[in-house]
C-alpha positions, -999 to +999 in steps of 0.1 A: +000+000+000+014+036-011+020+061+017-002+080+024-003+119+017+007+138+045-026+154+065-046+178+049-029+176+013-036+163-019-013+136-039+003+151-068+014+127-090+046+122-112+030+107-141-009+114-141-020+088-168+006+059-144-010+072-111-048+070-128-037+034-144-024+024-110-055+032-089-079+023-116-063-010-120-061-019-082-100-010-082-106-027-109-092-060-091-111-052-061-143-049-080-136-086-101-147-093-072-181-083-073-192-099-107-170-133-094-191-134-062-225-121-077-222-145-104-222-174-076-242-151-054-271-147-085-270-186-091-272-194-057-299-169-049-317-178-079-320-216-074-327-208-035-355-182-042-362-190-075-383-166-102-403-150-078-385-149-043-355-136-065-380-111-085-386-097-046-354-095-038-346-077-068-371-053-073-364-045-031-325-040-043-336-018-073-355+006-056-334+011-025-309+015-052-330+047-061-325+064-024-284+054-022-283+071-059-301+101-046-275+104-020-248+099-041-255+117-070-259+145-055-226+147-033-201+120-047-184+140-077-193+175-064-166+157-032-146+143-053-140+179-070-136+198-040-110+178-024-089+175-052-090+217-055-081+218-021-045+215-003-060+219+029-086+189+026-100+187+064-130+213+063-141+197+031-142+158+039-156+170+076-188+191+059-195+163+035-192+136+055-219+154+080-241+163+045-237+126+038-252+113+074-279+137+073-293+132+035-290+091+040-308+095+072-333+116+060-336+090+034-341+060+057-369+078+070-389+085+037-380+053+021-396+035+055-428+058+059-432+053+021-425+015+023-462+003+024-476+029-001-449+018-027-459-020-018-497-013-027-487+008-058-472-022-072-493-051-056-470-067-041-477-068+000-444-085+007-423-057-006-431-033+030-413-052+053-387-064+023-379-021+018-383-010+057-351-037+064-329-030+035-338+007+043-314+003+070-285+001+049-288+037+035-272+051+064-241+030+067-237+031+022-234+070+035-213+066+057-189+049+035-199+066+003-182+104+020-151+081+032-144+068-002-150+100-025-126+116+003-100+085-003-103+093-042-099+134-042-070+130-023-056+107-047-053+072-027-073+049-051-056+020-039-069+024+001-104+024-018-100-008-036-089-025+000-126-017+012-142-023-023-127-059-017-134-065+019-173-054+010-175-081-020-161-107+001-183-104+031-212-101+010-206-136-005-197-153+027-228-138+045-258-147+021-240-182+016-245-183+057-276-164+064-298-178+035-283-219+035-301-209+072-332-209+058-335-167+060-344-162+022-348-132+013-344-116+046-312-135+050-299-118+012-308-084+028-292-090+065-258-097+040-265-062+021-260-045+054-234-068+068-212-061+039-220-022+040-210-022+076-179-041+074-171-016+042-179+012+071-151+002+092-123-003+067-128+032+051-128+049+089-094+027+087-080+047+060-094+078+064-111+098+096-129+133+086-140+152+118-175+145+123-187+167+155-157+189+156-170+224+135-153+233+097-150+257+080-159+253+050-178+275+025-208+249+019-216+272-011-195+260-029-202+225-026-241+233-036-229+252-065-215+223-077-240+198-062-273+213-078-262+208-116-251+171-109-279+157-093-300+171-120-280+154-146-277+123-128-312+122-125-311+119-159-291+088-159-312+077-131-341+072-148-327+041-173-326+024-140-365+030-140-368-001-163-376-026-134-395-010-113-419+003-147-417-034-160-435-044-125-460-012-128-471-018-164-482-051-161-450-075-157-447-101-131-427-105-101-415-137-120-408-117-152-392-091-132-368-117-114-359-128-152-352-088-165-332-081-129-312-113-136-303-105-174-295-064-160-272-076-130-249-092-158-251-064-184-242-046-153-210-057-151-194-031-174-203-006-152-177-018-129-151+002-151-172+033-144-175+032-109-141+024-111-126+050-135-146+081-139-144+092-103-105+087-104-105+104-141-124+137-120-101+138-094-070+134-118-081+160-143-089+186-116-053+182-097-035+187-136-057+214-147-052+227-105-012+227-113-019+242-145-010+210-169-042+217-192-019+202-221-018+171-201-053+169-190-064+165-227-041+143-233-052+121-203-091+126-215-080+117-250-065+080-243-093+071-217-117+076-244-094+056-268-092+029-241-128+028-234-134+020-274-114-008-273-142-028-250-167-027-279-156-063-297-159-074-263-191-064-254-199-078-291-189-111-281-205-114-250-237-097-261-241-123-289-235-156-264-263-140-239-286-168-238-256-193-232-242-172-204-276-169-188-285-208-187-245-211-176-252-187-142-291-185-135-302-222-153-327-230-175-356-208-154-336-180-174-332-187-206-353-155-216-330-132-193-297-138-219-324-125-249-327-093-231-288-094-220-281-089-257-293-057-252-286-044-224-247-049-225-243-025-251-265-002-230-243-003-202-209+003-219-229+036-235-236+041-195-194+038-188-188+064-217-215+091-207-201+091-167-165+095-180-177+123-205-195+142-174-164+133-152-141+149-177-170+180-183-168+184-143-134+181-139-126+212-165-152+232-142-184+227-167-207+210-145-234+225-161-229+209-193-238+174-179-271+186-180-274+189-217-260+154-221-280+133-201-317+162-196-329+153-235-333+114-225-359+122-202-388+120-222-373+092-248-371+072-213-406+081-200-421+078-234-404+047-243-412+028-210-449+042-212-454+030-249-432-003-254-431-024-224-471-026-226-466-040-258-434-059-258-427-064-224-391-072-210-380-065-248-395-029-246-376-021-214-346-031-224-347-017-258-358+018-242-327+012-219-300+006-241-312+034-264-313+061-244-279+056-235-263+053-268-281+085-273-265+096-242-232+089-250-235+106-284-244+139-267-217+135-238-193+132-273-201+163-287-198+179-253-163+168-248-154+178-285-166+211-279-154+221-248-117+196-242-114+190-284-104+157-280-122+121-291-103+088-303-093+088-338-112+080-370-084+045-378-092+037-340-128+044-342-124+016-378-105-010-363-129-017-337-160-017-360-141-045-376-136-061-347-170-057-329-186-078-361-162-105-356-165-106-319-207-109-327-197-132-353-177-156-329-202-150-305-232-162-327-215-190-352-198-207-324-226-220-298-214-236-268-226-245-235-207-253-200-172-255-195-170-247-239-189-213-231-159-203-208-132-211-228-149-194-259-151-164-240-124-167-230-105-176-258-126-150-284-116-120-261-077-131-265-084-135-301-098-098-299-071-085-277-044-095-302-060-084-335-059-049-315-021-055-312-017-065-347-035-035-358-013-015-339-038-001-313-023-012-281+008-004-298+006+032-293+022+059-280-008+064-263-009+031-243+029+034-234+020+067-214-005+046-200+016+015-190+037+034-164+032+035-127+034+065-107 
């Protein structure tokens, strides 16, 4: 583990694109985990609870979900910013950490009073008592949320990928324990808050913001910043309405547990979001801070060039969704890997609109995020209102994945016009080439069981090397990116 900063100081790194690799990199290990244990965690929960006890669980997860994004969305990056501004970064982590407690609370409140009227809404009677327990776990996500946004303004990315690993970990081992006791879905929600509380005490570990003691701290700011980013997030927000208006439009809890199985695997792209763009924010701001513009760009320019690269991929894995699905959930769940098709590509759009708005927020444009994400609104509320009626789980997720390809368009032209940078037009080629062979391999090589792994497996280091060959990981680009801090 790196040393860390001296007190109230920011990191400044030697090599910016090494020091965001590094920390990016050691998250990203620390969230493998997460897809390795909810891949076991989903096909254990889903043969335990089957269709519908899963559909409970997930629709319970999906609209807590709502409350922690509500916190997070509108303090996380606004935090993330701040800190990284500042060289004296005390007042700051003390006042959000306090603005953190207070909103999640506040939450935990609403979401409980609100529990039973959300249960009737959706005629389900079970979900109450499912939403008033897993309220519980908003304060403690808080709690954790302010110590980790702290952890990545002041440049230590690798403290937060300790804690990211020790919550994924204690997730698995507790819903192997609590529900093999014959807890069901309760037992899946007690490990929710076990994991967020074990989470809780690693961060305080690595990191320990006053929280009675008084700061100074001009909490202007902070809303200045806050106001526009909630706003847009919202925007963003609302793709994750597709569950919750699958249920409310006629769909089934059973349904439901099929669309919340086939989105928690296209989800797994988002992992390189959570992991990068808040990292990306807090390494833009401390160049453009030391007045390295030049090398900001250049920073903005390759993640976008990297982030490209994981098209073929998503190809590939998109086109074997229905043998991926009965591999994890079983044959219950056969219709979840249609809808997977779908959905992945949705979710890498998702991964290129949050690093577009990180790079917009970390150039002090926060108000731009607005006009990338704002004009999705009504495609989303139209879409959901007018397709999944008609088509169901298809209409959801075609809704989904559309809005955020139109999403990541407009966060394009955003980033054009403000930082002038986007990959180039022989990069943006070679991976059209290669995302129709990864579909092809995907589609004209079928292949169940222990064959499904090693074609993945072995189609994504068929990808990875026609990129070599084709000279894009050949680059100067990628050599910047290939040394450590």
């Amino acid at each position: 583990m790196p040393e860390a900063p001296p007190p109230g100081h920011t990191r400044r790194p030697r090599d910016a694109g090494g020091h965001l690799l590094d920390g990016t990199i050691h998250v990203l290990m620390a969230q493998a985990l997460l897809p390795l244990t909810a891949l076991f965690t989903a096909g254990y929960l889903s043969r335990k609870l089957e269709p519908t006890g899963y559909g409970l669980l997930t629709l319970t997860a999906s609209l807590v979900l709502w409350f922690h994004w509500a916190v997070a969305a509108l303090f996380s990056r606004a935090t993330v910013k701040l800190v990284s501004d500042s060289e004296d970064v005390q007042p700051a982590a003390s006042a959000t950490l306090r603005l953190y407690l207070i909103a999640s609370c506040t939450a935990l409140v609403v979401l409980w009073l609100l529990a039973p009227s959300i249960a009737a809404w959706l005629e389900e009677p079970r979900l109450a008592w499912t939403l008033q327990l897993y309220a519980f776990d908003l304060p403690l996500v808080g709690f954790a949320s302010a110590h980790r946004n702290i952890l990545i303004g002041t440049g230590r990315y690798r403290a937060r990928a300790g804690a990211t690993a020790v919550r994924w970990l204690a997730r698995l081992g507790l819903v192997v324990l609590l529900v093999g006791l014959g807890l069901s879905v309760a037992g899946a929600i007690l490990a929710g808050l076990g994991a967020s509380l074990c989470e809780c005490i690693v961060m305080r570990l690595y990191v320990q913001p006053g929280l009675l003691r008084a700061a100074r701290f001009p909490r202007r700011a902070l809303w200045n910043l806050a106001a526009p980013l909630f706003v847009s997030s919202l925007g963003l927000r609302l793709l994750k309405l597709d569950l919750v208006a699958l249920k409310a439009l006629g769909g089934t809890t059973a349904e439901v547990g099929l669309y919340g199985a086939a989105r928690n695997l296209a989800g797994i792209p988002l992992l390189l979001g959570v992991a990068l763009a808040p990292h990306l924010l807090a390494t833009m701001s401390r160049l453009r801070q030391d007045g390295e513009q030049e090398e900001a760009s250049r920073l903005a320019r390759q993640t976008l060039q990297a982030l490209l690269m994981l098209l073929p991929l998503a190809a590939l894995g998109s086109a074997s969704g229905v043998e991926v699905a009965l591999l994890i959930y079983g044959p219950k769940f056969a219709t979840a890997g249609l809808w997977l098709s779908l959905l992945l590509f949705g979710s890498l759009a998702l991964v290129w609109v949050q690093i577009c708005c990180s790079m917009l927020v970390a150039v002090g444009r926060p108000a731009l995020t607005l006009a990338v994400t704002l004009p999705m609104v009504p495609l989303i509320l139209v879409g959901y209102r007018w397709l999944i009626p008609i088509h169901g789980g298809w209409g959801a997720a075609l809704v989904t994945s559309g809005a955020a390809v139109c999403s990541a368009l407009f966060g394009s032209l955003a980033v054009v016009r403000i930082l002038g940078v986007l990959p180039g037009l022989r990069s943006l080629a070679c991976c059209t080439l290669l995302t129709a062979l990864g579909g092809a391999l995907g589609h004209y090589l079928p292949a169940s069981g222990v064959l499904l792994v090693l074609k993945l497996l072995g189609g994504s280091a068929l990808l990875v090397a026609c990129l070599w060959l084709l000279g894009e990981l050949r680059t100067e680009t990628w050599r910047r990116l290939m040394k450590r801090a």
